[in-house]
C-alpha positions in Angstrom: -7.0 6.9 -2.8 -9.5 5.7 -0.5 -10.9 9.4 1.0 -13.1 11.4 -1.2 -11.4 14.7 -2.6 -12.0 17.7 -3.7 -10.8 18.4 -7.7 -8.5 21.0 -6.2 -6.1 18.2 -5.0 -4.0 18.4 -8.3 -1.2 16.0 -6.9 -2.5 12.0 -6.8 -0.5 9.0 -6.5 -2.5 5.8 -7.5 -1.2 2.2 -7.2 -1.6 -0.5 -10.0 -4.7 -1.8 -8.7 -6.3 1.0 -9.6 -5.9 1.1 -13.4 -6.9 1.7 -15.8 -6.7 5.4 -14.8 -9.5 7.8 -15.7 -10.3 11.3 -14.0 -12.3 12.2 -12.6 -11.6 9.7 -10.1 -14.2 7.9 -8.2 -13.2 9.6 -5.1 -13.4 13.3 -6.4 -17.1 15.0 -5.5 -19.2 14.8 -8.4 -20.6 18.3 -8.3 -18.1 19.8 -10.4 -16.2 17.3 -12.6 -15.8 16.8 -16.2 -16.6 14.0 -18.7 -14.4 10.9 -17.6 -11.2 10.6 -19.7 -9.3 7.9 -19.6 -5.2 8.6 -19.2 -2.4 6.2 -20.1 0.2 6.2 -17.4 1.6 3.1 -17.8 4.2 3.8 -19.7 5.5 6.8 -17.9 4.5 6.2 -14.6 2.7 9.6 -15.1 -0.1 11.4 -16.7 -1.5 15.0 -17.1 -5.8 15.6 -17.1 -6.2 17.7 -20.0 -9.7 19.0 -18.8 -8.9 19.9 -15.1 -4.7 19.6 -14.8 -4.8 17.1 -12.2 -1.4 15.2 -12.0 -1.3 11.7 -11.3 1.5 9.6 -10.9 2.0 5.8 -11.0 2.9 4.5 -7.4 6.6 2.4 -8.5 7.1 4.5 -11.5 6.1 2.8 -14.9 5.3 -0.7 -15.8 8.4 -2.7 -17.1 7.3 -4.8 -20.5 4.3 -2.3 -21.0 3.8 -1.5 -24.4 
């Protein structure tokens, strides 16, 4: 994610080396986000914004050992 984005990008991969996850994200404009929520994707390789819908998904699927 290295391009800022507009929040109507609802489809985002991120890597591991950008957890932990929160949205917005730091590359989203600022104008019209939400409060920062953090999301756990670790488990699941996935996770669903419950203020703006956004879809992220865990670049490599979930984390093996993750609890």
């Amino acid at each position: 994610m290295n391009q800022q984005t507009d929040n109507k990008n609802r489809e985002i991969e991120i890597t591991v080396d950008e957890l932990p996850l929160h949205c917005p994200t730091p590359e989203m404009q600022l104008w019209n986000t939400h409060p920062r929520v953090f999301l756990p994707i670790e488990k699941t390789g996935e996770a669903l914004c419950p203020y703006c819908g956004t879809h992220y998904t865990l670049k490599g699927g979930p984390l093996a050992g993750h609890h």
